[in-house]
N, C-alpha and C positions, 0 to 999 in steps of 0.2 A: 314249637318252632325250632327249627335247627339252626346251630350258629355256622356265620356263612364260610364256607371253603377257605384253609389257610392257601395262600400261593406263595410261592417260591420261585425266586429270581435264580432262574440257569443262565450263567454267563456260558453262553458257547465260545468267544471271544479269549475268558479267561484259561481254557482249556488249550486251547490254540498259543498261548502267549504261554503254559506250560510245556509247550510240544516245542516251541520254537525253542525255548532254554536248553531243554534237555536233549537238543538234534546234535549241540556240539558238545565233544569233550571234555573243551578245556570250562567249558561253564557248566557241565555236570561236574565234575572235578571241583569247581568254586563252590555251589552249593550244599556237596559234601560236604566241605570244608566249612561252611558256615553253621552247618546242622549241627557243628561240634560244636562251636561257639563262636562269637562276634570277633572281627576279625578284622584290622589294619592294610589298605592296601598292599604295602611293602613288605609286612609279614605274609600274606598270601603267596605272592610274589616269592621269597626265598622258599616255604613251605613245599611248593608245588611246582619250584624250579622253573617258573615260569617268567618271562619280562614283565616288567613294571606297566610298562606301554601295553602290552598284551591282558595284563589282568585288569588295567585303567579300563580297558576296551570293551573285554568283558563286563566289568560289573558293572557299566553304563548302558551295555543292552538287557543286564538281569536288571537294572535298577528303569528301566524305559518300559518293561515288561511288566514289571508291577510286583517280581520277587523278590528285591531284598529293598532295605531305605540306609540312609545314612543316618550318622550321628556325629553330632561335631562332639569332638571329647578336644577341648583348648584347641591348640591352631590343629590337629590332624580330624580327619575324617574316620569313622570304624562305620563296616555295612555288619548288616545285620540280616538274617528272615525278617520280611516285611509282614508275615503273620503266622503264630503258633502254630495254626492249620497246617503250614508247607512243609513244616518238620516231622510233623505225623504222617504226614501225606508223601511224603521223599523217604522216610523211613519202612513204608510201607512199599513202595514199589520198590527201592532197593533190597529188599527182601524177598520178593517173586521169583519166582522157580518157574522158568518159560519153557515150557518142553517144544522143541524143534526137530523136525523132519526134516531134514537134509534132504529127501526122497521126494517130497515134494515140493514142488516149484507154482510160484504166485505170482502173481502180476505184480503184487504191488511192493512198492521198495519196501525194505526192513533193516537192511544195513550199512553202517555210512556211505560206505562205496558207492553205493546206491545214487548220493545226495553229489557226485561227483561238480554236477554240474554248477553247484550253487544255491540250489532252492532252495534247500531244507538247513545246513546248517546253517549257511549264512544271512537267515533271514532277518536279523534283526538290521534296522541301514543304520548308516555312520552315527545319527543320533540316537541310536538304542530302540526305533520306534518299532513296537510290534503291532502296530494297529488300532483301530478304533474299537473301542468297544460294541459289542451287540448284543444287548440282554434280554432273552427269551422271557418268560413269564406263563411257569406252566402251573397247574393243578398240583397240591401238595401230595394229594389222593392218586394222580396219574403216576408223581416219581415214587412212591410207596409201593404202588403196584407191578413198578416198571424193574 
């Protein structure tokens, strides 16, 4: 008798709330900056020449998304990756070598400019929310194969 099929929880959801982080800038720029190590709002902030108010912003919709968490260290606050995983996985795509054709034209957007209108960077709204979650639940055998 064979033992029964492992399955594996595909958050499609969580992919989507990676895509929404990584649409803007200044919150690629923050996550960088965390991969390096844990990091104090205000220190962020002078680092990356950016406002207080502006990085508060940010890391309230990486922290609504589900990629970084806090830590109270006495009265200040220090964010952090919210899992080992993102460091590896941010290390890895920041690494990628995308070869582009200029020569060819696609439908679909690929460059900020693109996102002019709002939809993509600014996805996260004022309380950081990227959404509900929606967890697939596929065959461990199908993503092995896949």
């Amino acid at each position: 008798m064979n033992p029964p099929a492992l399955a594996v929880a595909v958050n499609a959801e969580a992919l989507a709330r990676v895509g929404t982080a990584l649409a803007d800038e200044n919150r690629r720029r923050l996550l960088l900056a965390l991969l390096k190590a844990p990091a104090y709002p205000s220190d962020l902030a002078e680092a990356l020449g950016m406002t207080r108010g502006n990085v508060s912003n940010h890391l309230s919709c990486l922290r609504g998304c589900g990629l970084v968490r806090t830590v109270a260290v006495g009265r200040r606050v220090r964010y952090e990756l919210a899992d080992p995983r993102l460091a590896h996985a941010l290390s890895e795509l920041a690494s990628l070598v995308l070869l582009v054709d200029p020569a060819v034209e696609t439908a679909e957007p690929c460059a900020p400019d693109d996102y002019a209108d709002g939809t993509a960077a600014d996805a996260c709204d004022a309380a950081g929310d990227c959404g509900a979650a929606d967890l697939v639940t596929v065959d461990a055998a199908e993503v092995s194969r896949g």
